[in-house]
Biotite code that builds the C-alpha atoms (Angstrom):
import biotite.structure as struc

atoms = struc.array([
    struc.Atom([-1.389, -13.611, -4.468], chain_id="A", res_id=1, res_name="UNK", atom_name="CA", element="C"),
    struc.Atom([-4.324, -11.144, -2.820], chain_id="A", res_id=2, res_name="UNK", atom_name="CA", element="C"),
    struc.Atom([-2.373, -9.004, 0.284], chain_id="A", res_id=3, res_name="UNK", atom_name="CA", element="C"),
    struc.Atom([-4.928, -9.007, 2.731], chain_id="A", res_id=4, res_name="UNK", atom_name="CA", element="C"),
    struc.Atom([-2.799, -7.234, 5.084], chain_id="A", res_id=5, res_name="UNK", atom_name="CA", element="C"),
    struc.Atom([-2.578, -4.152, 2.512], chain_id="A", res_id=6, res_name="UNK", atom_name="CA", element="C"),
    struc.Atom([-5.967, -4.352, 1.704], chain_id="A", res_id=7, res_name="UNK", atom_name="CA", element="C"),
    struc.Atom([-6.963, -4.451, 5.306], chain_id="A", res_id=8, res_name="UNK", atom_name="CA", element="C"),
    struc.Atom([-4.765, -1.597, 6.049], chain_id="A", res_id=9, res_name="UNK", atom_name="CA", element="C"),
    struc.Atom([-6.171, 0.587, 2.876], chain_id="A", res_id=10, res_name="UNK", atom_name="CA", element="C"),
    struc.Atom([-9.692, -0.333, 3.509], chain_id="A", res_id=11, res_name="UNK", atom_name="CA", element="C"),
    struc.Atom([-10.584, -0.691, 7.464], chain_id="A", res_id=12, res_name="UNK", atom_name="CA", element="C"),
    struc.Atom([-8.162, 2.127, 9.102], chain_id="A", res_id=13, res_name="UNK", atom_name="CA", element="C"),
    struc.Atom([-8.807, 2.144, 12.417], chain_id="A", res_id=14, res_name="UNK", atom_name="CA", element="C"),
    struc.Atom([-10.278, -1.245, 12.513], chain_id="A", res_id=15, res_name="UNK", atom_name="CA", element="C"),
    struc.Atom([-8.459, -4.159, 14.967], chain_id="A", res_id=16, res_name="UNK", atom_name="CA", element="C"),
    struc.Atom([-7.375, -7.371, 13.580], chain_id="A", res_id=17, res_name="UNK", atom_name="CA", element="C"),
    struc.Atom([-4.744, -9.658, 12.921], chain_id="A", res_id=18, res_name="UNK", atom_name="CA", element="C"),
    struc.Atom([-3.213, -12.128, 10.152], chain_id="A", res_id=19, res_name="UNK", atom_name="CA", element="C"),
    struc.Atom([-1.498, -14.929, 10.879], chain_id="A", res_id=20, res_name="UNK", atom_name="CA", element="C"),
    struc.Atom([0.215, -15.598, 7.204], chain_id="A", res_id=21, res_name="UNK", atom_name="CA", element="C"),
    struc.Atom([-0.925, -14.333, 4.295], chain_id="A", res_id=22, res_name="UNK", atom_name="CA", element="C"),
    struc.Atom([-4.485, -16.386, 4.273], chain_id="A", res_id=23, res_name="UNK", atom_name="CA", element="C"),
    struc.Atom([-7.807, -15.438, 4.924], chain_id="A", res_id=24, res_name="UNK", atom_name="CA", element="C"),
    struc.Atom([-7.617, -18.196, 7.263], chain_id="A", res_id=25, res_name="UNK", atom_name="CA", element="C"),
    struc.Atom([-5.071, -16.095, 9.162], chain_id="A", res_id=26, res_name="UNK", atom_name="CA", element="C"),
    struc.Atom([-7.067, -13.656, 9.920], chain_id="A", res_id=27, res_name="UNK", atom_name="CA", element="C"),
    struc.Atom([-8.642, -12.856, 13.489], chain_id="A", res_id=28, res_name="UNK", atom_name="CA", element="C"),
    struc.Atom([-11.096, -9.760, 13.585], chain_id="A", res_id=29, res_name="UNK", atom_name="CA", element="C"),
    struc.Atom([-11.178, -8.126, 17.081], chain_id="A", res_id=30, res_name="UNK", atom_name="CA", element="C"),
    struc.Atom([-13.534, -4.720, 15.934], chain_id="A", res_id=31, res_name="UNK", atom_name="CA", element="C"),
    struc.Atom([-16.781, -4.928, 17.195], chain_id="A", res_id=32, res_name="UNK", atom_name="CA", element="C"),
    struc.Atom([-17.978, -4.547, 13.500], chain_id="A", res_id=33, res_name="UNK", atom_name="CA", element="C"),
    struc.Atom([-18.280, -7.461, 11.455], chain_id="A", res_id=34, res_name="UNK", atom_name="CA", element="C"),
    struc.Atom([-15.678, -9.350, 10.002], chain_id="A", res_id=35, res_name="UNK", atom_name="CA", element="C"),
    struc.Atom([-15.132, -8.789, 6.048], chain_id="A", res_id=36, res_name="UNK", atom_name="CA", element="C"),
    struc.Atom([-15.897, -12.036, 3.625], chain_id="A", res_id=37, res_name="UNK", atom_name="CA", element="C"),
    struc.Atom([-13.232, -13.073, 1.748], chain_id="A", res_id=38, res_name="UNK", atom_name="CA", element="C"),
    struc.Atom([-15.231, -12.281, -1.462], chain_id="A", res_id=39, res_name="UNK", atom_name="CA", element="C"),
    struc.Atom([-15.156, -8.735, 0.105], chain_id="A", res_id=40, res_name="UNK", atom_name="CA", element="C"),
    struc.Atom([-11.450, -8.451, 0.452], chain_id="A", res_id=41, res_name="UNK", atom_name="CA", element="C"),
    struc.Atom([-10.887, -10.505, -2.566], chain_id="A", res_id=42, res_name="UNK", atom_name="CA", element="C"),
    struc.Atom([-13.355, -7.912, -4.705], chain_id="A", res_id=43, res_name="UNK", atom_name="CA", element="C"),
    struc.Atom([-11.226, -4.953, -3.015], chain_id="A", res_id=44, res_name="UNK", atom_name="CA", element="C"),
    struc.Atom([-7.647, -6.268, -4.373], chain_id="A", res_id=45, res_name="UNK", atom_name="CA", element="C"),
    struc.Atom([-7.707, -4.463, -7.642], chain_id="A", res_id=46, res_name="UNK", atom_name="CA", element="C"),
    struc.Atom([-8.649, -1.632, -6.384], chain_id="A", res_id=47, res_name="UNK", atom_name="CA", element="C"),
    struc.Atom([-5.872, -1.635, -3.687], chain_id="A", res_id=48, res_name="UNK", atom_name="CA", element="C"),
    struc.Atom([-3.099, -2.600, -6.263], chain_id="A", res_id=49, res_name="UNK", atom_name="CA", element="C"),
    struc.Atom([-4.301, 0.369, -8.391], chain_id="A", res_id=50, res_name="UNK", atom_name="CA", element="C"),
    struc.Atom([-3.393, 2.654, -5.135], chain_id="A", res_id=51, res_name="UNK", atom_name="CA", element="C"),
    struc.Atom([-0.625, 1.011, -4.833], chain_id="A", res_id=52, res_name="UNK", atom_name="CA", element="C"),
    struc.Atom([0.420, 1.706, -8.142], chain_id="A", res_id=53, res_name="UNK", atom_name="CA", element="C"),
    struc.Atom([-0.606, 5.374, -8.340], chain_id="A", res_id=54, res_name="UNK", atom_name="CA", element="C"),
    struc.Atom([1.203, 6.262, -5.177], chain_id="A", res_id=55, res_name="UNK", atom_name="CA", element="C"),
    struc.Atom([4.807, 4.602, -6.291], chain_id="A", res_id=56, res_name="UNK", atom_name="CA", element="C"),
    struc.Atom([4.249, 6.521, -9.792], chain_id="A", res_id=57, res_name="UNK", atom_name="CA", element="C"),
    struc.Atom([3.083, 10.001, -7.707], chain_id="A", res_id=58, res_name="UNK", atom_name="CA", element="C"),
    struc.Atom([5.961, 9.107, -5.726], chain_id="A", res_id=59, res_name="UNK", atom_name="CA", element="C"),
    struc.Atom([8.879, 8.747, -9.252], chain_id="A", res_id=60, res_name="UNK", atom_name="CA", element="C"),
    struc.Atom([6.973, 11.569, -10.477], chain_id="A", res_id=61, res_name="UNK", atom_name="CA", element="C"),
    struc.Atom([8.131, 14.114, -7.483], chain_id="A", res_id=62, res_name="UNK", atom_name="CA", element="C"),
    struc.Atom([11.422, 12.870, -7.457], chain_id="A", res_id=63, res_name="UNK", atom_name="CA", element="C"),
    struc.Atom([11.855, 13.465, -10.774], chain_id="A", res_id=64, res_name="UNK", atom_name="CA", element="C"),
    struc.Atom([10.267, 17.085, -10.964], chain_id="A", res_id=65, res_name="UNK", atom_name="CA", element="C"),
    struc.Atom([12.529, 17.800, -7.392], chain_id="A", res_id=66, res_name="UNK", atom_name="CA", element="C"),
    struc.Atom([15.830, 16.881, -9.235], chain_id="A", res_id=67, res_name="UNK", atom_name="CA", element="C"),
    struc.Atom([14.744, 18.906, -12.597], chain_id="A", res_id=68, res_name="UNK", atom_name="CA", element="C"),
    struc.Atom([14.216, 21.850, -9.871], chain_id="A", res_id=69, res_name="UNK", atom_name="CA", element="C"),
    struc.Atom([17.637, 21.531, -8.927], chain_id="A", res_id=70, res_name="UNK", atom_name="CA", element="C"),
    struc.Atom([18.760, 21.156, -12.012], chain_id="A", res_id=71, res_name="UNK", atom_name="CA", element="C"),
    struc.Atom([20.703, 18.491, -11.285], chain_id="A", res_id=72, res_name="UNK", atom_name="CA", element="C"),
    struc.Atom([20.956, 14.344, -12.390], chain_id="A", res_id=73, res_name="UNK", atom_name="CA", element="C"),
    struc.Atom([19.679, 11.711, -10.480], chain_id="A", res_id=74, res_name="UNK", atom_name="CA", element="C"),
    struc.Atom([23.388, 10.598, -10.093], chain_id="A", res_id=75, res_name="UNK", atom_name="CA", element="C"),
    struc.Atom([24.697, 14.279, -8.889], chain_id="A", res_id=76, res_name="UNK", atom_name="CA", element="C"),
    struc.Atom([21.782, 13.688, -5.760], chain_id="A", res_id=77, res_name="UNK", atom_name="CA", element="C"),
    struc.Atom([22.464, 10.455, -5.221], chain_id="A", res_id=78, res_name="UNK", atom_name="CA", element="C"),
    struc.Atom([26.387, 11.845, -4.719], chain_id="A", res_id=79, res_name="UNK", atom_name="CA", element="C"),
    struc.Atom([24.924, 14.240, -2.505], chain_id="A", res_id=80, res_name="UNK", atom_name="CA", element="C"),
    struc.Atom([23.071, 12.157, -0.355], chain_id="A", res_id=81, res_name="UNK", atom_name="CA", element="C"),
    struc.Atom([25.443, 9.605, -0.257], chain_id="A", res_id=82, res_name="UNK", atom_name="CA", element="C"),
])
């Protein structure tokens, strides 16, 4: 299922619109630019879930190299933060 909401919010910050659902159909474009095709949001989904991706692995990748800093396992923070 495309996430035109995520896509949206990746590719047209600072645009206005809304989505009713999780359809094209759903959407209402209030910029005074034009609205995006669906074949435009649909071609920009891979490229949004790669984002998506690289930002939760960037993400695992800094918590992991912060806990090796302490020197501590991920249980030991957890226990701290708890």
């Amino acid at each position: 299922m495309i996430d035109y909401a995520a896509i949206l919010s990746r590719r047209y910050e600072g645009k206005e619109w809304t989505l009713d659902g999780d359809d094209y159909t759903g959407l209402t474009w209030m910029s005074d630019t034009s609205k995006p095709s669906k074949a435009t949001l649909d071609g920009f989904w891979e490229s949004v879930q790669q984002d998506i991706a690289e930002e939760v692995t960037a993400k695992a990748s800094a918590k992991a190299s912060a806990i090796a800093k302490l020197g501590l396992t991920a249980d030991e923070v957890a226990a701290l933060l708890s």
